[in-house]
C-alpha positions as CSV (number, residue, x, y, z in Angstrom):
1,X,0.0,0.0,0.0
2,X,1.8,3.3,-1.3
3,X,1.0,6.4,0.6
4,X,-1.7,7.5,-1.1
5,X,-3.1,9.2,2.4
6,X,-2.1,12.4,3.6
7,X,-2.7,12.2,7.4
8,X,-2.2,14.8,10.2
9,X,-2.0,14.1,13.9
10,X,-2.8,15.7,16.6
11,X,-0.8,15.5,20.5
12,X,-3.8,13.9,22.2
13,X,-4.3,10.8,19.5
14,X,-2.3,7.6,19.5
15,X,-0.2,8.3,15.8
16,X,0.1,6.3,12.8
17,X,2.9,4.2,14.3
18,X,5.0,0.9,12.9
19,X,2.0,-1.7,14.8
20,X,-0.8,0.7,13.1
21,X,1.0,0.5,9.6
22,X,1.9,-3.3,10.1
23,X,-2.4,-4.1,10.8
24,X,-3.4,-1.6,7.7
25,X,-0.7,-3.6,5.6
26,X,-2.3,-6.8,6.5
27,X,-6.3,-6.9,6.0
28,X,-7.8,-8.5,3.2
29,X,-11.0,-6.7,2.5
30,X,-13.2,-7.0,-0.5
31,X,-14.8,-4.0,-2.0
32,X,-18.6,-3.6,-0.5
33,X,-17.6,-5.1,2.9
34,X,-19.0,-3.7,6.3
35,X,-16.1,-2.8,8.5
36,X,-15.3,-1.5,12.1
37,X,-12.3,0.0,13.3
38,X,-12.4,-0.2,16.8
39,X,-10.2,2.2,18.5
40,X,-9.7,4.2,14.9
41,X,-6.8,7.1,16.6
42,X,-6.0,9.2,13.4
43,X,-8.6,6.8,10.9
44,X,-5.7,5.6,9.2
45,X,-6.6,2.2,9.4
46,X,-10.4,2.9,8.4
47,X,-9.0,5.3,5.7
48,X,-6.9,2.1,4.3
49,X,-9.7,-0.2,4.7
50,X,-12.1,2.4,2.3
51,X,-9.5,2.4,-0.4
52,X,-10.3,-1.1,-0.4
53,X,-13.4,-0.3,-1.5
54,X,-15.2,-0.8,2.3
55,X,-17.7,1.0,3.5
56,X,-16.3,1.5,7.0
57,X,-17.2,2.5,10.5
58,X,-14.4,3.6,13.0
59,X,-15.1,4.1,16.5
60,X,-12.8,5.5,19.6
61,X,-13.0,6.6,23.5
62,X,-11.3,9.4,22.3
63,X,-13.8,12.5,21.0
64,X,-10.2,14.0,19.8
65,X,-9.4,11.2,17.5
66,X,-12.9,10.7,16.5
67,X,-12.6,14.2,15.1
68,X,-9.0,13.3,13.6
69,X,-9.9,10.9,11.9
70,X,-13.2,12.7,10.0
71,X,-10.7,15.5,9.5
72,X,-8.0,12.9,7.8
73,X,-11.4,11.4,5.9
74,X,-12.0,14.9,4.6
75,X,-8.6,15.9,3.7
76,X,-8.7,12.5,1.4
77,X,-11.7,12.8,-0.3
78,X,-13.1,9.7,1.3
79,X,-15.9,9.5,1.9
80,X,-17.1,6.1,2.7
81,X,-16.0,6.1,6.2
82,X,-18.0,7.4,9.0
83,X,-16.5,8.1,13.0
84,X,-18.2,8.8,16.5
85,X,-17.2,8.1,19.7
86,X,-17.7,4.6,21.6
87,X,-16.4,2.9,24.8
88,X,-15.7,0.0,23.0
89,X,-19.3,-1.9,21.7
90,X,-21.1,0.6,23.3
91,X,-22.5,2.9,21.0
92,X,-21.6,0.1,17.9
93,X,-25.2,-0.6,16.2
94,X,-25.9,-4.0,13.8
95,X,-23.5,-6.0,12.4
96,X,-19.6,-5.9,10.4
97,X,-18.2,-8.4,7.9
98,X,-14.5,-7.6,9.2
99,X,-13.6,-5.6,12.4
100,X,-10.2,-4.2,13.2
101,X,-8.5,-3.8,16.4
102,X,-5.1,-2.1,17.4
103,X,-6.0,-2.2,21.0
104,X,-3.9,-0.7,24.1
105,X,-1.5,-3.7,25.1
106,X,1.3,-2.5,26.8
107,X,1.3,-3.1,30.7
108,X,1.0,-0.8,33.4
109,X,-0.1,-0.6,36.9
110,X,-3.4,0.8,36.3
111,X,-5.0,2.9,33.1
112,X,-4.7,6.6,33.6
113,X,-8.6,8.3,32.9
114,X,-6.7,10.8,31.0
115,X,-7.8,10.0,27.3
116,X,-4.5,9.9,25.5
117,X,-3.7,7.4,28.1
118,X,-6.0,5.4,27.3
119,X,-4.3,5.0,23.5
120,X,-1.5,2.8,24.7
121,X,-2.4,1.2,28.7
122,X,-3.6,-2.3,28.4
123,X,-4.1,-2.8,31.7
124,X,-1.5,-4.1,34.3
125,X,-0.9,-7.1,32.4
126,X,-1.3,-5.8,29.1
127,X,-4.9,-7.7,28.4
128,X,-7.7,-5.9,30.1
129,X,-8.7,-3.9,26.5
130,X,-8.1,-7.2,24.4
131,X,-10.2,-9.3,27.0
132,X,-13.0,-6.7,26.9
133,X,-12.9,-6.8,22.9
134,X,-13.1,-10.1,22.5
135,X,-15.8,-10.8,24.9
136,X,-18.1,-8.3,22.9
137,X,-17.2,-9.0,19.2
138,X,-18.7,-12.0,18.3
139,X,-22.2,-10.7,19.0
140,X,-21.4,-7.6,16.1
141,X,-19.6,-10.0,13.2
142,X,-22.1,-10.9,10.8
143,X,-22.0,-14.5,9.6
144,X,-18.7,-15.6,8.0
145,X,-16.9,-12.2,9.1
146,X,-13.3,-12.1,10.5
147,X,-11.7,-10.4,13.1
148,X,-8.4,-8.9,12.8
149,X,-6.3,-8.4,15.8
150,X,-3.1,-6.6,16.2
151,X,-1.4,-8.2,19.6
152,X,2.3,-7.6,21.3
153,X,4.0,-10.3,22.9
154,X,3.7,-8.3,26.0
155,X,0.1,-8.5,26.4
156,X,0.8,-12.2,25.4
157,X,-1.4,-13.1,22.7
158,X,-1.8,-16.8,23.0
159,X,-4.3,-16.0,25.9
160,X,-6.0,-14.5,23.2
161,X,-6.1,-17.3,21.0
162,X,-7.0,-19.1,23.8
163,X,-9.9,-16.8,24.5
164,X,-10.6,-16.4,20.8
165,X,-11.0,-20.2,20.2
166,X,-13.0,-21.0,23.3
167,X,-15.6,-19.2,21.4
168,X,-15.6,-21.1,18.2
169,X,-13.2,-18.9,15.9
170,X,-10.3,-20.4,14.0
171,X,-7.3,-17.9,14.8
172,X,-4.5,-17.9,12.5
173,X,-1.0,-15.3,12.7
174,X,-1.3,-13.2,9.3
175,X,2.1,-11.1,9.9
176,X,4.3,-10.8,12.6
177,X,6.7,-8.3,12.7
178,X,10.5,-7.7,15.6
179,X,11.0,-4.4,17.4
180,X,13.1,-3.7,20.0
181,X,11.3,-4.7,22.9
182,X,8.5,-6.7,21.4
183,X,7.2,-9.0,18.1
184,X,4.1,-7.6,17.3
185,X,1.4,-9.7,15.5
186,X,-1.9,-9.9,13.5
187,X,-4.1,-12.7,14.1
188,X,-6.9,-13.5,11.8
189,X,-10.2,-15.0,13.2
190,X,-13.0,-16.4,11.9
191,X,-15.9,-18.7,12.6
């Protein structure tokens, strides 16, 4: 995927970094699907996923990225992505044939209430947002739909899998990818 977007960012939103560049690089979307970006930060992901020819929903805690990202939407001419705020499922209506999640998975003590904390604080063992996502997504994938899931080896993601597969999805690893500190991956699930 070239860089056919131009997209700004803003000190309060999470930014297009190397795990939201590795997930965008890595769904397979056909043109006409329903997606959902959960946790959208600057759109970039949903912005991807409309080139694609989706028509795409992204959603975020954060009212400052949800206006990010309809500002990046804007500024490309795209206009087959939509954004407004949700905690998670909360505000998220019907169903998606593919939903995308980049959630907050590094570790901490507890999650700062300050918004751009939220981006980035999984939790104190790097699960809680992951857990929380994958206990509510099956109820808003439409038959056949997949789930893709961006997940760091320090929120350990084959408790994931593990939670994933209790509830009847196949989970396979799309992409992987080293840092420093970390492997980053993308797993794929579908019932």
């Amino acid at each position: 995927m070239g860089d056919e977007l131009t997209i700004i960012e803003k000190d309060s939103v999470y930014p297009v970094s190397e795990d939201t560049v590795l997930l965008a690089e890595n769904i397979d979307i056909a043109s006409g699907k329903r997606v959902l970006e959960m946790g959208c930060g600057t759109g970039y992901v949903s912005l991807r996923a409309a080139l694609l020819g989706a028509d795409v929903e992204g959603v975020d805690i954060n009212r400052d990225a949800v206006a990010l990202s309809r500002e990046n939407a804007r500024r490309n001419g795209i206009t087959t992505a939509s954004f407004y705020v949700s905690d998670m499922f909360e505000n998220v209506k019907g169903t998606y044939d593919v939903i995308l999640f980049n959630p907050p998975y590094l570790p901490s003590e507890d999650i700062e209430k300050k918004a751009y904390d939220a981006c980035w604080d999984g939790g104190r063992d790097g699960r809680e947002v992951s857990a929380r996502f994958i206990e509510g997504v099956a109820k808003h994938l439409a038959p056949g739909g997949v789930v893709y899931l961006l997940q760091s080896s320090l929120c350990k993601p084959k408790y994931s899998i593990s939670q994933l597969g209790s509830q009847g999805f196949k989970v396979t690893e799309v992409a992987s990818k080293d840092l420093f500190f970390e492997e980053l991956v993308i797993l794929r699930a579908q019932r």
